[in-house]
PLY file of the C-alpha trace (Angstrom):
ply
format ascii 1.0
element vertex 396
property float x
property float y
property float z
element edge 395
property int vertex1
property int vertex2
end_header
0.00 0.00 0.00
1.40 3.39 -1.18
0.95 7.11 -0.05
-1.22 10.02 -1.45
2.34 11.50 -1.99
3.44 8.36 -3.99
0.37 7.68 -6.08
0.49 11.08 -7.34
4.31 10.34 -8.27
3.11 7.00 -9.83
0.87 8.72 -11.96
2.92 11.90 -13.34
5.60 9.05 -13.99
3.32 6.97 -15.96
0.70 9.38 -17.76
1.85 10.06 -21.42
1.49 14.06 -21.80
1.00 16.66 -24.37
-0.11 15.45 -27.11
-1.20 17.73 -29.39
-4.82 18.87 -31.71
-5.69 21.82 -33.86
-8.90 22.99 -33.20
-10.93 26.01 -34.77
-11.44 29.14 -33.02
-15.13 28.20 -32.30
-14.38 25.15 -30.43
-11.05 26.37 -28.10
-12.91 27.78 -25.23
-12.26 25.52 -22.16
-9.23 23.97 -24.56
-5.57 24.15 -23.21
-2.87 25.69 -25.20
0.05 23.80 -26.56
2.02 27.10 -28.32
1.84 30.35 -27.47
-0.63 32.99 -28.68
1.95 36.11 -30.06
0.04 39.14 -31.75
-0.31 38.57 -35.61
-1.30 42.39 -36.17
-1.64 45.58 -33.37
-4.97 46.63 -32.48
-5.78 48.88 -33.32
-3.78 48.54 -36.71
-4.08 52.73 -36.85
-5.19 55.23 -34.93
-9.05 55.38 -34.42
-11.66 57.43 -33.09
-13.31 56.10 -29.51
-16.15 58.19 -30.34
-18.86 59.35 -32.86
-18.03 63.38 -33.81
-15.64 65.39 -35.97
-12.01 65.15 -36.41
-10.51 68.09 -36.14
-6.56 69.83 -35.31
-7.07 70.26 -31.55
-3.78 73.08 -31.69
-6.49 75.02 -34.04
-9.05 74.64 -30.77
-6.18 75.78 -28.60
-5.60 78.90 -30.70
-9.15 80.05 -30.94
-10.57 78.39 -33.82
-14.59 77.29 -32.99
-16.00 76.84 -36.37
-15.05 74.21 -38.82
-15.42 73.10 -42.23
-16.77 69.74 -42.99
-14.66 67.94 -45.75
-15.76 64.51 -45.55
-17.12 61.36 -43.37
-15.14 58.45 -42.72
-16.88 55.04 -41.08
-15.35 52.13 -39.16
-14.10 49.90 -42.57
-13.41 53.21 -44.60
-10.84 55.37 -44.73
-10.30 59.10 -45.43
-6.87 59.71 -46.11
-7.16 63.45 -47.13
-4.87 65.71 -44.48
-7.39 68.61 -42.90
-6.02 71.60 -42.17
-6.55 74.03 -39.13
-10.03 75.47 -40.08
-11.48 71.96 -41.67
-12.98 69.15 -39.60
-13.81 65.34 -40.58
-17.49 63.81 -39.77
-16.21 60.25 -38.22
-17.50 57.63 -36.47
-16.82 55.12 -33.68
-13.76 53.04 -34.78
-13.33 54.81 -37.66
-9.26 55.83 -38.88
-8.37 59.10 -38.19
-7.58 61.01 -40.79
-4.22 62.55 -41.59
-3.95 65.75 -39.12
-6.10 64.94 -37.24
-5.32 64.95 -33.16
-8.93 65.04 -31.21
-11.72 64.08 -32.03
-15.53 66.94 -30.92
-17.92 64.66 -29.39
-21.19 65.26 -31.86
-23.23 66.44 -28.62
-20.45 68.98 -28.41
-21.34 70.71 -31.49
-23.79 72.07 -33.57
-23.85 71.88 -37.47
-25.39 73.98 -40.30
-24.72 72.39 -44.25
-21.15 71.80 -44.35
-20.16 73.88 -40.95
-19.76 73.21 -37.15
-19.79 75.28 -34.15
-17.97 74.36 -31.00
-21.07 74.51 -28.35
-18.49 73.59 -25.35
-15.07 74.07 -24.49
-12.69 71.18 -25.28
-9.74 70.97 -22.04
-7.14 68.50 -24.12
-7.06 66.20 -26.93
-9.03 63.30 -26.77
-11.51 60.42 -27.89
-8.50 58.92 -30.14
-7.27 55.13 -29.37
-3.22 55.30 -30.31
-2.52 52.30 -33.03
-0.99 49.52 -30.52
-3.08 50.64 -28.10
-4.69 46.64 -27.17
-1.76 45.06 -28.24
1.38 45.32 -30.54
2.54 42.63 -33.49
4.45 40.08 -31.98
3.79 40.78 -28.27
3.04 37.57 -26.62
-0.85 36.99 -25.51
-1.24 34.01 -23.85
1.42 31.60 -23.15
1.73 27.52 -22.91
-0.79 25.74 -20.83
-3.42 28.63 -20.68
-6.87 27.35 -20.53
-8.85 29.70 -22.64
-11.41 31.41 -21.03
-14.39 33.05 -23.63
-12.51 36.41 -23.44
-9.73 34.69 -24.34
-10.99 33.63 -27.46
-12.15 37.12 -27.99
-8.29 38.40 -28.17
-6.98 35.63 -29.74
-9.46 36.36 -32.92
-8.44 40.05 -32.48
-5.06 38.45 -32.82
-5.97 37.10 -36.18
-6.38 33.11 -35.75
-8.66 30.99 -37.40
-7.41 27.94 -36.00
-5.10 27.00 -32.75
-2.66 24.03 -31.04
-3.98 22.86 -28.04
-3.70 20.24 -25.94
-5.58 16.60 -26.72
-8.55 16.44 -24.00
-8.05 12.64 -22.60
-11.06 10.73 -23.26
-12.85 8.54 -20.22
-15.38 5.95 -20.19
-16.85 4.48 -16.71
-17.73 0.99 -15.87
-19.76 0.59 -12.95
-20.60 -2.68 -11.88
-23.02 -4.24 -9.41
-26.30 -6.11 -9.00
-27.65 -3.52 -6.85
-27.34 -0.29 -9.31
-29.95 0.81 -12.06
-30.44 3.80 -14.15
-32.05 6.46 -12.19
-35.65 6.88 -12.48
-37.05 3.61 -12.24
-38.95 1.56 -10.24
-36.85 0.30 -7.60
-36.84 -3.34 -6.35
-36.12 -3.93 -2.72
-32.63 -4.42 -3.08
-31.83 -1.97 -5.75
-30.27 1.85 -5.87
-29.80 4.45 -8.44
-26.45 4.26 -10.35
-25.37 7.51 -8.52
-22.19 8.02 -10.07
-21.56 7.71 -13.63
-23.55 11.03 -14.62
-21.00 12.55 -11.61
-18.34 11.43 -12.65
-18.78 12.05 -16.49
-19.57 15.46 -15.40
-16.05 15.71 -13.32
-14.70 14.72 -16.43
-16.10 17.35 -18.56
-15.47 20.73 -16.06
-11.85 19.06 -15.94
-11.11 19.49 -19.61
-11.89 15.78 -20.79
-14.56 13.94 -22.45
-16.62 11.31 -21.18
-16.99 9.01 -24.23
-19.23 6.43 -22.93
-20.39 5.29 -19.78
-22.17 1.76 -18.89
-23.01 -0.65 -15.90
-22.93 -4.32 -15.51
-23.84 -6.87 -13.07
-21.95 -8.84 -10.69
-20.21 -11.40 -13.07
-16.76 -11.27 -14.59
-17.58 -12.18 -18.04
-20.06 -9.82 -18.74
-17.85 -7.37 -16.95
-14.62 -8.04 -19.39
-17.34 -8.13 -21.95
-18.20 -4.64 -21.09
-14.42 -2.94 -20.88
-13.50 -5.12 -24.71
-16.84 -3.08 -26.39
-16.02 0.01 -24.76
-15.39 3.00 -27.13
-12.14 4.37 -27.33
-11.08 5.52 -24.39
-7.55 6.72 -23.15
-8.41 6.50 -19.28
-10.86 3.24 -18.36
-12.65 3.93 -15.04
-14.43 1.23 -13.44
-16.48 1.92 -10.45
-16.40 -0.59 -7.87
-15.25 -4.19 -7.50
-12.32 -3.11 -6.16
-12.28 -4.06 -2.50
-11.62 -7.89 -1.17
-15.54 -9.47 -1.23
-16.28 -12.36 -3.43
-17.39 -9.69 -6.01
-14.33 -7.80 -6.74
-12.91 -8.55 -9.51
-12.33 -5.35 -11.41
-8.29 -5.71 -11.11
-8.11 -8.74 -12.38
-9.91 -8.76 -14.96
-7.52 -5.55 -16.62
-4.98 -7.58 -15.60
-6.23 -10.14 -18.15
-6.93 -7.86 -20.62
-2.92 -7.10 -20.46
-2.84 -4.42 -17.95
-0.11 -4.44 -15.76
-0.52 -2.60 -12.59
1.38 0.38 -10.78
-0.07 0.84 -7.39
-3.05 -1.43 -5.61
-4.18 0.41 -2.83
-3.25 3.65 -1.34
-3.18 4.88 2.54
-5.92 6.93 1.84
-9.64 7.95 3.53
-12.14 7.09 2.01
-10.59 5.40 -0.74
-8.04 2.87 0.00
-9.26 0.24 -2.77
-8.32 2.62 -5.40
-5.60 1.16 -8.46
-4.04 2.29 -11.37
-2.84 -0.15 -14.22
-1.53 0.64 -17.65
-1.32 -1.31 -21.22
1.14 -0.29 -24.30
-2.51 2.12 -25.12
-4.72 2.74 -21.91
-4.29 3.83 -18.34
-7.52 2.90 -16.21
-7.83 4.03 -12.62
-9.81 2.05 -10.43
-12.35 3.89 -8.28
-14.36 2.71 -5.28
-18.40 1.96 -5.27
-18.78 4.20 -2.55
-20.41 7.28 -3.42
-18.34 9.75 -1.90
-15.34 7.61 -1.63
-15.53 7.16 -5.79
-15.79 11.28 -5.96
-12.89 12.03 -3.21
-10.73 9.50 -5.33
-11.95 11.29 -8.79
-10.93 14.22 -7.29
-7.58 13.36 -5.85
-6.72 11.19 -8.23
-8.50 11.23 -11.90
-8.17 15.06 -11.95
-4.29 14.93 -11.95
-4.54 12.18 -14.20
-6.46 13.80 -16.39
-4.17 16.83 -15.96
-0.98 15.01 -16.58
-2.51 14.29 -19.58
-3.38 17.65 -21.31
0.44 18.72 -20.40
0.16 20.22 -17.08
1.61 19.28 -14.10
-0.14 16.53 -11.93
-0.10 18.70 -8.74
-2.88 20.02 -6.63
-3.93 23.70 -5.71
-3.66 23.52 -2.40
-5.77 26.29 -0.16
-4.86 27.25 4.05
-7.87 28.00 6.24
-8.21 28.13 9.84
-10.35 25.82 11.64
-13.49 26.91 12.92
-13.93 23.65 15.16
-11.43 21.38 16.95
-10.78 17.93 15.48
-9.28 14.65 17.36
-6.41 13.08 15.96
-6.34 11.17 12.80
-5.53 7.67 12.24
-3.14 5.25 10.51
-3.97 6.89 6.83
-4.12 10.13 5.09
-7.44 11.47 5.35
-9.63 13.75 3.45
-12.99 15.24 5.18
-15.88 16.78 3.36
-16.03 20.33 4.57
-17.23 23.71 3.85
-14.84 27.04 3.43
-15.89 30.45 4.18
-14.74 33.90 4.46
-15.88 35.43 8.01
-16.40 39.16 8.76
-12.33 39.63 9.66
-11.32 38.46 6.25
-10.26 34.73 7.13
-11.00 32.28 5.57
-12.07 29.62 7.63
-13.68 25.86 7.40
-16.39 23.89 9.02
-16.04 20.07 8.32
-19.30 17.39 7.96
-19.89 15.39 11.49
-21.10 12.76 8.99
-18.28 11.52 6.83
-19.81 8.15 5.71
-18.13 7.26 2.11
-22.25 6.25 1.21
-23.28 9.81 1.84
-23.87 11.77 -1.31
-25.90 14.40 0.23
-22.44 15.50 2.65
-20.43 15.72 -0.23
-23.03 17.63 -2.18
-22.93 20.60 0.74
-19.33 20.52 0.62
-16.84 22.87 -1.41
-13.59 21.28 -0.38
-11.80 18.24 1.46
-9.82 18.93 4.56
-6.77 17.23 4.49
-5.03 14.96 7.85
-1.70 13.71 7.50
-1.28 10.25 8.90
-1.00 9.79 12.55
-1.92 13.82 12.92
-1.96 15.17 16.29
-5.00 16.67 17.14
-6.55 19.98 15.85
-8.00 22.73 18.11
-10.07 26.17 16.18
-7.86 28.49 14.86
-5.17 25.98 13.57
-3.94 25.99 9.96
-5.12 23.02 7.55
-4.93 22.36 4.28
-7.87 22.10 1.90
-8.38 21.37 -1.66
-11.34 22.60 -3.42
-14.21 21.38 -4.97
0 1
1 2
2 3
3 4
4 5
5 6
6 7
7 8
8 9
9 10
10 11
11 12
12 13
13 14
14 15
15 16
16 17
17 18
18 19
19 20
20 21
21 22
22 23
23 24
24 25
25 26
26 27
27 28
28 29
29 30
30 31
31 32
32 33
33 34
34 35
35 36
36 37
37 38
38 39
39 40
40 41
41 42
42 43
43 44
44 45
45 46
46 47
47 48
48 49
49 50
50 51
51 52
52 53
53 54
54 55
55 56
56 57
57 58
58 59
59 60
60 61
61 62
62 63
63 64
64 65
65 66
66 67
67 68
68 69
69 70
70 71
71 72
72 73
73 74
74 75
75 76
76 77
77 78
78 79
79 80
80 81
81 82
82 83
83 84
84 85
85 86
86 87
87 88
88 89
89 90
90 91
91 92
92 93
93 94
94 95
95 96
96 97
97 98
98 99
99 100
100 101
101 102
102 103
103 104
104 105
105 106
106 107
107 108
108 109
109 110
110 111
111 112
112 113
113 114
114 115
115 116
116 117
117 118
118 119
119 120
120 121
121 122
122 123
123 124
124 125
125 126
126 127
127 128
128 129
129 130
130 131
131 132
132 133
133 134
134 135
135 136
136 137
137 138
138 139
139 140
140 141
141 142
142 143
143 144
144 145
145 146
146 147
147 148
148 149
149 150
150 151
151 152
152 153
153 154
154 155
155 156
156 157
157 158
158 159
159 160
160 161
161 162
162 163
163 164
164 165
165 166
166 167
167 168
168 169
169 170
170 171
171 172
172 173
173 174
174 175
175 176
176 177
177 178
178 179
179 180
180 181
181 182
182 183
183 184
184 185
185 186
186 187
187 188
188 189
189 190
190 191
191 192
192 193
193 194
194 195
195 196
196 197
197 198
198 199
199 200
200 201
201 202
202 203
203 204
204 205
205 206
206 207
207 208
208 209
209 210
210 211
211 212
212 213
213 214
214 215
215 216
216 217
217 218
218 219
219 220
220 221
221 222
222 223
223 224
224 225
225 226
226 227
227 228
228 229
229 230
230 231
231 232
232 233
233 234
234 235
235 236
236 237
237 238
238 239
239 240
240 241
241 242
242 243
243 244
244 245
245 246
246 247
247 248
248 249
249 250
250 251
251 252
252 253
253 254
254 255
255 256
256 257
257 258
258 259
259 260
260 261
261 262
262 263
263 264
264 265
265 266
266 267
267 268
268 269
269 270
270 271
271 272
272 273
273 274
274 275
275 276
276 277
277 278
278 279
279 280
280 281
281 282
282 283
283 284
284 285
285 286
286 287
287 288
288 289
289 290
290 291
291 292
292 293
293 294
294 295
295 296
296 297
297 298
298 299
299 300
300 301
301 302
302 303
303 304
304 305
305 306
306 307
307 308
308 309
309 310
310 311
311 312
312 313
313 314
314 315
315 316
316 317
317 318
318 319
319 320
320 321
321 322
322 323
323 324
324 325
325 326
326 327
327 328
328 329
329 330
330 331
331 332
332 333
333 334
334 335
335 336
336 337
337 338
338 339
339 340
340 341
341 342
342 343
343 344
344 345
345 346
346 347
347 348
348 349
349 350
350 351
351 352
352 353
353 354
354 355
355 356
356 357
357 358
358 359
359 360
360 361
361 362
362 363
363 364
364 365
365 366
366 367
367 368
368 369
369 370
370 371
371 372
372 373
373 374
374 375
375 376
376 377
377 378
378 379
379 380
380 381
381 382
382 383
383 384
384 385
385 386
386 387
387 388
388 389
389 390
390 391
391 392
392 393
393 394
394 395
């Protein structure tokens, strides 16, 4: 039986990483990127107006000058590339290019026209409503580096930047076996002795706010043939999760059965709360990660374990962003493995941020973990905890 520590080693050892896809713009939100983003053009490529009005010499405003001469119009997508002198003015419009001469640009409220001839109608302090070419960004400045996941906005600048079409990092794909004669789909009629499959629309949906794809998902009964049945017509999948069997009863069988299928393992159990039946085993093509049946013990695995996985994976290291609180309860000492207890963080009215753990940390409670936003972490053997110390959380 290994650590927390260990596993985590065992799996940024093992995990391929970085491969590579080119996606289009359209479908790189929520994507990771493999090169960086560097400025293919400045924006703005010229000087523009900020505002709807008149372009005018603001020196000629300085000296006295109040009426102007209308010469032309200029648009966003046009250009008027005829210099104005100190006594003319251009009619231009928001995002328009300035034209040549042209140093500030009379808001249209500011003025009042007659034919081909404006009046100033309120005093102008300094020269203004222009956005300087380069202004967003310059050509060649870097935008986003390796490993950013792109947010919508950033999709917004990197189309400013001029892409049609990116490298970023291949999402893993993840199908979920879970097996038992107890679990159905949710919704039906329930026999005495059945449950609803609680976790494979969870855990698919871990999957997916963790940058993968969940490419299939399917339960089986309590018998190993139909269960190595299952895994073989599986779609393909770079990280095989099965859900259960993976404890010591007559049932579990999940191990062994990859292990037929000519997976070779890497670690068997960890010294971990809830969770200690988890594995990981690899072939020359697919890593699967065993999780427990347990509701919450399957999720606090997912999370400590399939999320660096998964992370590995797409190219970024398989650590874990770690948060300090302060306790807002004592807690007794911890056992013989590393522990991780559904909690809640807060910020209180001094600015600290503080967390209250669940009294109830049965691994078949799904409605704890549901009212939780983080796991409180105990080392092995901890002393105990009184309110106010530091602890470690990770969140959910």
């Amino acid at each position: 039986m290994i650590s927390v520590q260990q596993a985590w080693d065992e799996i940024a050892r093992v995990a391929p990483s970085g491969k590579i896809d080119t996606v289009a713009l359209s479908d790189a939100a929520g994507r990771i990127l493999a090169e960086p983003i560097l400025a293919q053009r400045s924006q703005p490529p010229r000087d523009v107006s900020a505002m709807d009005g008149y372009g005018v010499r603001f020196e000629a405003i300085a000296e006295g000058q109040t009426q102007f001469t209308v010469i032309g119009e200029v648009a966003a997508g046009q250009v008027f590339d005829t210099a104005i002198t100190s006594t003319q003015a251009v009619r231009i419009f928001t995002g328009a290019p300035v034209s040549p001469g042209v140093t500030h640009v009379i808001l249209q409220e500011d003025t009042e026209r007659d034919g081909d001839r404006i009046q100033l109608t309120q005093p102008q302090d300094k020269p203004s409503h222009i956005r300087k070419a380069g202004q967003d960004f310059k050509a060649g400045e870097l935008l986003l580096p390796v490993g950013k996941r792109l947010s919508p906005a950033d999709v917004a600048l990197i189309a400013n930047a001029n892409y049609a079409k990116l490298a970023v990092l291949t999402k893993p794909r993840v199908a979920f076996i879970a097996s038992g004669d107890e679990i159905v789909a949710p919704g039906q009629a329930l026999g005495a002795a059945q449950i609803p499959d609680s976790l494979s629309a969870a855990l698919a949906a871990m999957v997916e706010i963790w940058g993968g794809t969940c490419v299939a998902g399917c339960r089986t009964p309590d018998d190993r043939a139909r269960f190595a049945e299952a895994v073989q017509s599986l779609p393909e999948a770079d990280i095989l999760v099965p859900i259960g069997g993976a404890s010591v009863g007559d049932y579990d069988y999940a191990k062994q059965v990859f292990y037929g299928l000519g997976f070779t393992p890497v670690f068997e159990k960890i010294a971990v709360k809830p969770g200690k039946p988890c594995w990981f085993a690899k072939s020359d093509t697919h890593l699967a990660l065993g999780l427990p049946g347990n509701p919450s013990s399957a999720m606090v695995t997912a999370r400590l374990f399939l999320q660096p996985l998964m992370a590995q994976w797409m190219g970024a290291a398989a650590s874990q962003d770690w948060m300090t609180a302060r306790l807002s309860h004592a807690l007794a000492a911890n056992g013989a493995r590393e522990t991780y207890l559904r909690g809640t963080w807060k910020i209180d009215e001094n600015g600290v941020l503080r967390v209250q753990t669940s009294p109830r940390q049965d691994s078949a409670l799904t409605q704890v973990f549901a009212q939780a936003n983080c796991l409180l972490r105990r080392e092995a053997h901890g002393p105990g905890l009184e309110i106010d110390d530091k602890v470690e959380l990770l969140p959910l």
